[in-house]
Legacy VTK file of the C-alpha trace (Angstrom):
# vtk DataFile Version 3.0
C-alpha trace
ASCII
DATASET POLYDATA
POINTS 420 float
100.625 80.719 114.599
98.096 82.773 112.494
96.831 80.313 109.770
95.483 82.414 107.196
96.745 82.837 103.718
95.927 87.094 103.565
96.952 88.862 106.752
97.943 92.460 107.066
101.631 93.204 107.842
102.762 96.305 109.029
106.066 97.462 111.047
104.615 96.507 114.231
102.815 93.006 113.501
106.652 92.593 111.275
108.072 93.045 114.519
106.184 90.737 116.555
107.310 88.026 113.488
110.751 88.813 114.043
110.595 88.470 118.221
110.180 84.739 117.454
112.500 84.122 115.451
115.268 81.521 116.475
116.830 80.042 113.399
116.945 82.683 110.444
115.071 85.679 108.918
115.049 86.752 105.768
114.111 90.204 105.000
113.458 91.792 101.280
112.042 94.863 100.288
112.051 98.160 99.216
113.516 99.413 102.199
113.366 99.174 106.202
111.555 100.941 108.743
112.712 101.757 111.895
110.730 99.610 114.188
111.496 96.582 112.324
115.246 97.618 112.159
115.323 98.489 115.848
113.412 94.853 116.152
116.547 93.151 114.026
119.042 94.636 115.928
117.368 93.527 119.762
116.809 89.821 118.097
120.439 89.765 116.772
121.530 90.713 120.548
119.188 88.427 122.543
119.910 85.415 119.718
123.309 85.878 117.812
122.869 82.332 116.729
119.922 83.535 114.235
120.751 84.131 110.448
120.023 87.543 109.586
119.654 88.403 105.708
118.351 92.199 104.738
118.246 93.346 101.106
116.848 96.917 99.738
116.831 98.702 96.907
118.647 101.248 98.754
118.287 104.450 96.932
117.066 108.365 97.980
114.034 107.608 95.725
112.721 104.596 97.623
113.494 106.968 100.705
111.369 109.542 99.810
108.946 107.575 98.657
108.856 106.684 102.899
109.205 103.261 102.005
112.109 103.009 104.517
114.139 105.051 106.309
117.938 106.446 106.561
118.491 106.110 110.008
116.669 102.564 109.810
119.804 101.087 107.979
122.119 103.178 110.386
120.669 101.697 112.750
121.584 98.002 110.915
125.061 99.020 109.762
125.947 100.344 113.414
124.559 96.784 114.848
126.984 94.961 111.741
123.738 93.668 110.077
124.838 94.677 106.756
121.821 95.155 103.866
122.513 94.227 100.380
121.176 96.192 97.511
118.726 95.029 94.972
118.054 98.277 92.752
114.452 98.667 91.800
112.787 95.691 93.888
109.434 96.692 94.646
108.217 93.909 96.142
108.224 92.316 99.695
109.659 88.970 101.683
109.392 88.189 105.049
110.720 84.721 106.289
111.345 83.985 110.018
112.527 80.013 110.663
109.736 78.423 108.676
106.850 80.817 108.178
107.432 83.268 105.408
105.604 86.261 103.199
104.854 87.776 100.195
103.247 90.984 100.668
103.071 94.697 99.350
105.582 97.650 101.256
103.621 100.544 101.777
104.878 104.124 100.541
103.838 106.392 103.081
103.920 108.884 100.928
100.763 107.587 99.930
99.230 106.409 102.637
99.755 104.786 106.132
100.327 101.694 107.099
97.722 98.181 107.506
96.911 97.756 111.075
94.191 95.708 110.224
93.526 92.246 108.832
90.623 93.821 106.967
93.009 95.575 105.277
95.400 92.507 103.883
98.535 93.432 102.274
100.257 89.928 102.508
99.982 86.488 101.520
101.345 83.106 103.588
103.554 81.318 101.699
103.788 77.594 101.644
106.798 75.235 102.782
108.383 74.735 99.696
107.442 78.418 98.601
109.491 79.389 101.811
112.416 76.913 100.791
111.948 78.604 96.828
112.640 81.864 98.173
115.421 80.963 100.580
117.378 79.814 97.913
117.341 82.650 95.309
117.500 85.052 98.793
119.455 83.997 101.249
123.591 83.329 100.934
123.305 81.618 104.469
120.001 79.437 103.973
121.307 78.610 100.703
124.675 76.971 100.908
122.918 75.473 104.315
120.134 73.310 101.753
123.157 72.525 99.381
124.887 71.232 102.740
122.084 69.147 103.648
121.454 67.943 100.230
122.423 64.405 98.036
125.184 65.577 95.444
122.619 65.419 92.266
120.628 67.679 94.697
123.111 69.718 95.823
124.297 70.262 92.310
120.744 71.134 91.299
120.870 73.525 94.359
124.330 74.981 93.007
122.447 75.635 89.606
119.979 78.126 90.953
121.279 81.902 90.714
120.883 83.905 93.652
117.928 86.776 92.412
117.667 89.173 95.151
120.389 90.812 97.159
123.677 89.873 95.740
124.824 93.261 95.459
126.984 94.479 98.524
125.906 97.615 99.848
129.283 99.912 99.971
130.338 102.884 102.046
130.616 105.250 98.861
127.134 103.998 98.001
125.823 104.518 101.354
127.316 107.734 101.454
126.024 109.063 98.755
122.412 108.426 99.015
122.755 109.923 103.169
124.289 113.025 101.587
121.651 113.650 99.513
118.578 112.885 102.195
120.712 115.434 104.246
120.838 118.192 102.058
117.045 117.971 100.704
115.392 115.703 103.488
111.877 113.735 102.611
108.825 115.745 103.110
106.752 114.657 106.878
104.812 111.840 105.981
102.263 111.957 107.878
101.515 115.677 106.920
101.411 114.929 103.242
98.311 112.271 103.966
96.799 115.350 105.718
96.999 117.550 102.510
96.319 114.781 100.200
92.235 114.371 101.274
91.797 117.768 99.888
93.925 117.920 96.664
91.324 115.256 94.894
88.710 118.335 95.618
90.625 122.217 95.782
93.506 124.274 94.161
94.484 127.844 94.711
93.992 129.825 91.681
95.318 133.127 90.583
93.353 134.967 87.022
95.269 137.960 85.856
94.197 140.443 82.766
97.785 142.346 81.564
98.194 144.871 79.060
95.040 145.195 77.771
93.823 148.140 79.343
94.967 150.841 76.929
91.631 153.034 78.224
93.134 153.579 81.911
96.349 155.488 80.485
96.010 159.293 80.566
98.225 162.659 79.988
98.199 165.470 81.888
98.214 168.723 80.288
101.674 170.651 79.971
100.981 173.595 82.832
101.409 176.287 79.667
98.313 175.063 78.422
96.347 174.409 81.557
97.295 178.436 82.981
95.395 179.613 79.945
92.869 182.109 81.249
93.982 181.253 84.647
94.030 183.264 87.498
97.384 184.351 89.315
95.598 182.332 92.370
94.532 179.121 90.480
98.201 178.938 88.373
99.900 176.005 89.373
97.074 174.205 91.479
95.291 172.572 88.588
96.594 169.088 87.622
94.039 168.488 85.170
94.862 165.233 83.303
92.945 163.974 79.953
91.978 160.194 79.326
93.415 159.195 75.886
90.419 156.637 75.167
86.760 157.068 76.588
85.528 154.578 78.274
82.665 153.463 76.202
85.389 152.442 72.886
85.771 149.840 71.049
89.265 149.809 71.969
88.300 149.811 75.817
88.778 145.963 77.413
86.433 146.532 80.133
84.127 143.951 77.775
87.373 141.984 78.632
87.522 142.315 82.264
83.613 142.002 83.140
83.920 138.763 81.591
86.868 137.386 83.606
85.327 139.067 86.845
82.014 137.216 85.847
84.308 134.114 85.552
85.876 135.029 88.947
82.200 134.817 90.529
81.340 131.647 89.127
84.268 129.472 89.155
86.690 131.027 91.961
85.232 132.027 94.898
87.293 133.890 97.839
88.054 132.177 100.910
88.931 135.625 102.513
91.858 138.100 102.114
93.751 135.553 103.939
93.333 132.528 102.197
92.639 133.397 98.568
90.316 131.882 95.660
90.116 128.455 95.290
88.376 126.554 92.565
86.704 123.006 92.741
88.917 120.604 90.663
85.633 118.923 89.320
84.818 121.944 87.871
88.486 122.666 86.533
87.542 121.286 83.366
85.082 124.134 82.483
87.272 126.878 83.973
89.808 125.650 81.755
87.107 126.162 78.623
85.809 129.409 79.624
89.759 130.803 79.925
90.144 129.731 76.576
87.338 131.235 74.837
88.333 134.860 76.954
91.840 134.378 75.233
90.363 134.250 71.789
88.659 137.411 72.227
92.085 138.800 73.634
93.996 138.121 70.641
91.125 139.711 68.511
90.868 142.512 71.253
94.478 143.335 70.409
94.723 142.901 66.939
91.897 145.980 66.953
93.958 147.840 69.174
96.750 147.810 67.036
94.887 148.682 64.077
92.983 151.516 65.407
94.806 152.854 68.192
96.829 155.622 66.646
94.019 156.960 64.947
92.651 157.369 68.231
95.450 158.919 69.786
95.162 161.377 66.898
91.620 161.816 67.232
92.280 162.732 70.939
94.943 164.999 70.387
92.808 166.857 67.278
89.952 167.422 70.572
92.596 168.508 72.802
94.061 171.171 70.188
90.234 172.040 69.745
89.394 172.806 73.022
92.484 175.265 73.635
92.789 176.997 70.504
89.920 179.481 71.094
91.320 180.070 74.351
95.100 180.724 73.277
93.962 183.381 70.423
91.703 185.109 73.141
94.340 185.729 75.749
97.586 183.871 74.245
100.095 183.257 77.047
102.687 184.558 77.679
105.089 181.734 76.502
103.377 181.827 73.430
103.571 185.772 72.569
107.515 185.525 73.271
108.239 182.581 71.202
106.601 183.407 67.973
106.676 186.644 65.469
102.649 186.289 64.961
100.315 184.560 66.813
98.029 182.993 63.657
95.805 180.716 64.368
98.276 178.093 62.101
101.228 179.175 64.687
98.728 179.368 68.125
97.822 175.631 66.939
101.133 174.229 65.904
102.628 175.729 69.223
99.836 173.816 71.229
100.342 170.229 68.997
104.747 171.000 69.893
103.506 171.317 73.513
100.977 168.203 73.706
103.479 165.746 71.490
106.074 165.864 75.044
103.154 164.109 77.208
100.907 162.169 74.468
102.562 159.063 73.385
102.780 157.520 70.411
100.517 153.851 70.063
103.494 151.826 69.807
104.081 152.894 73.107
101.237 151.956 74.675
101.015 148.468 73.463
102.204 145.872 75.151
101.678 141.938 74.753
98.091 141.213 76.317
98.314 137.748 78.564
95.613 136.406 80.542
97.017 134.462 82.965
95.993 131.100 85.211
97.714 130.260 88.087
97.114 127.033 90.351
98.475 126.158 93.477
97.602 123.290 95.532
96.711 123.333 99.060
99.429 123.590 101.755
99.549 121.859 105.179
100.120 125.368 106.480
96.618 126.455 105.138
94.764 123.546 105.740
95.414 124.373 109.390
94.457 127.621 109.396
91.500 128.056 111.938
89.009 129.408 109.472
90.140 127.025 106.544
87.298 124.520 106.713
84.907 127.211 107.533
85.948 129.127 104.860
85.640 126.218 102.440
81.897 125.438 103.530
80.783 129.032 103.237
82.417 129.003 99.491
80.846 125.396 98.511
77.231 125.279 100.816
75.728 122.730 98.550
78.392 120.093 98.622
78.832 117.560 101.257
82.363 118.253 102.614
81.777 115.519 105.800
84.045 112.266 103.892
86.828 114.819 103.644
86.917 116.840 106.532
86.407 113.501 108.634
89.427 112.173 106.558
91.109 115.010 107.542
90.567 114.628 110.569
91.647 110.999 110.677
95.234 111.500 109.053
95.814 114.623 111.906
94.905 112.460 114.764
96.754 109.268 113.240
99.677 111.613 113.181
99.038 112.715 116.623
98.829 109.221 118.058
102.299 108.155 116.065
103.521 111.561 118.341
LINES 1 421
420 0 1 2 3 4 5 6 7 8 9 10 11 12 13 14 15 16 17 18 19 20 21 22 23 24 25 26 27 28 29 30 31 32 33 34 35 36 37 38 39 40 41 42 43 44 45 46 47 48 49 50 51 52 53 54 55 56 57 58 59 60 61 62 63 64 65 66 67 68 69 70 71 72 73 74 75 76 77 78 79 80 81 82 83 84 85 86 87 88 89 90 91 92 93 94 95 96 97 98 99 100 101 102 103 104 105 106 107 108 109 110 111 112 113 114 115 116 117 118 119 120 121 122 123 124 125 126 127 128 129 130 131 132 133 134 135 136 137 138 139 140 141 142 143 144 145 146 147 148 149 150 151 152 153 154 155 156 157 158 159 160 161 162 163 164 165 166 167 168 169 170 171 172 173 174 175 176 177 178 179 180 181 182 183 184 185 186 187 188 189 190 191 192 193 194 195 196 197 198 199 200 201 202 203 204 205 206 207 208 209 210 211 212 213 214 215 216 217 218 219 220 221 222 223 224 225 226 227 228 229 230 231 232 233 234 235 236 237 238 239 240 241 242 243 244 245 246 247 248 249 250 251 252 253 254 255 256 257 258 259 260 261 262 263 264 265 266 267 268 269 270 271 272 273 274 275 276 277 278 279 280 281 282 283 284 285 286 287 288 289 290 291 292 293 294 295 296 297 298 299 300 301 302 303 304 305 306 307 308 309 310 311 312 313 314 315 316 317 318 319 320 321 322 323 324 325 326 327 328 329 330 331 332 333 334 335 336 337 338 339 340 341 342 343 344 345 346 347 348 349 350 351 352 353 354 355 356 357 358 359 360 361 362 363 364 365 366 367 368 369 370 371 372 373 374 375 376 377 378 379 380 381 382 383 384 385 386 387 388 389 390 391 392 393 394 395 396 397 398 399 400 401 402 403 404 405 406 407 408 409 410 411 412 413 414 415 416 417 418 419
């Protein structure tokens, strides 16, 4: 028998517990895994004289969680070692005949499970610690003491409520939580420890300027005024199209965009077209800052933009009527000629503004709501296992030690391959 008071208990060293057991065992805990279930169910055939008690807080959270398993209390319910339920019981007992346990379930959602002593988890209880629990536990171990016991004793025994476990575990219950496992099951365990040693240190990040680039929009110039002076070989061919706002304006949001590409460079770097840019979550923080400042300038961007666009439009539209008036009263088209009585310079000009209003629009048309926006993703198990992954993470981050992680990485896949 081991003799110390913190030990580590996991399925298998549970298991070993329960192989000895001869009189009773007393199980309580968030839920069962299936090694210690499959361990119940050989020590209930090999020994049908032992008392068996199981209670869980049997419940599609504690499932997911991975503190037990579905087909664990299948595997009890087929065997007729029926669980009770004891909603939200968190902690742990394990008694078997006169040795019993306090210790802490593990969610291996979180993490694996103790294998080693160096690890404890679990505390030996005492004799009458043992007897304590048995009484507010076990139905069986219970009326067994009161049994056993004087009268006063027995009616001191009869006094104590029973704490844990007194709620029968029925078929609509059990039914309902296996339903709802089936139709969304619990994510693989042992592949969410492999993606949680990088999520302390990387997420995916997407930066996106929208609507702000009123300088890219252009018009192209109605063919009546682009054949002007044209040759018979050259009419039709030119597509000439006019940009609305130079680039060097105030109204431009290349300012805008250099900035966010500058923040790109220094906060995001690419892991390749493949993989994306990722950002350091230690330096989140500051990303987070700079984003916010660049939006401030945004909303003052666009507040100028809607101030001074149409006066721009008109200004561009004034330099387009400019440029092909001169032309139009040296050689008017033909379009013109047969539309108008005289060809003034007032009518050659108003026909060339009729023409240009169909393709220039208006600056309520062109703005839009400008949004800079910050997208994170965490890393996937699918990318963590791409080839170039870690590679690609070095090459990003040279000056930072990456060997705790990728060793821990490393750990959790071959963990998971040994389990296999």
């Amino acid at each position: 028998m081991d003799a110390h008071l913190f030990s580590s208990l996991s399925s298998k060293r549970i298991s070993s517990h329960l192989s000895r057991a001869r009189r009773l065992v007393c199980y309580a805990a968030p839920g069962i895994q299936n090694e210690v279930a499959a361990a119940l169910v050989e020590l209930k055939s090999s020994h049908p004289g032992v008392a068996i008690a199981v209670s869980l807080d049997f419940d599609e959270r504690t499932l997911r969680m991975g503190y037990g398993s579905l087909s664990a209390v299948e595997t009890l319910r087929t065997a007729e070692i029926e669980p009770t339920h004891s909603p939200g019981f968190r902690s742990a007992v394990l008694i078997v005949d006169d040795e019993g346990w306090v210790f802490t379930p593990t969610a291996l959602y979180l993490e694996t499970e103790p294998h080693s002593d160096e690890t404890p988890n679990a505390i030996r209880l005492t004799q009458t610690q043992v007897h304590e629990v048995l009484l507010r536990l076990s139905p069986t171990a219970r009326q067994e003491a009161i049994a056993a016991a004087t009268p006063e004793e027995a009616a001191r025994l009869e006094s104590i409520p029973l704490e844990v476990g007194e709620l029968f575990l029925g078929e609509a219950q059990f039914a309902q939580v296996k339903q709802a496992i089936e139709i969304a099951p619990p994510v693989n365990f042992d592949v969410v420890q492999q993606v949680r040693v990088f999520e302390p240190y990387l997420q995916y990040v997407e930066l996106s300027l929208t609507g702000a680039a009123v300088q890219r929009h252009r018009v192209r110039i109605p063919k009546e005024l682009l054949n002007i002076g044209a040759s018979k070989d050259l009419e039709g061919k030119l597509k000439t199209t006019f940009d609305l706002i130079e680039k060097g304006s105030s109204l431009s949001s290349k300012a805008l965009e250099d900035e966010l590409n500058e923040i790109r460079k220094n906060f995001t770097p690419s892991l390749g077209k493949d993989h994306g840019r990722i950002v350091l979550k230690a330096a989140k923080p500051t990303l987070l800052a700079r984003l916010a400042a660049l939006r401030s300038k945004l909303e003052s961007h666009q507040k100028k933009v809607e101030a001074e666009l149409q006066a721009k439009l008109d200004e561009s539209k004034k330099q387009v009527v400019d440029y092909y008036l001169p032309l139009a009263r040296s050689n008017p088209p033909d379009a013109l000629v047969g539309s108008l009585l005289s060809v003034a310079d007032d009518d050659i000009k108003q026909w060339i503004e009729e023409k240009l209003s169909s393709v220039f629009p208006d600056a309520k048309g062109l703005i839009h709501k400008m949004t800079l926006e910050d997208r994170y993703k965490d890393v996937t198990f699918e990318t963590l296992n791409r080839p170039d992954f870690l590679e690609s993470v070095k090459a990003a981050f040279p000056r930072i030690d990456w060997d705790k992680p990728f060793h821990d990485f490393k750990a959790a896949a071959q963990a998971k391959e040994n389990k296999a």
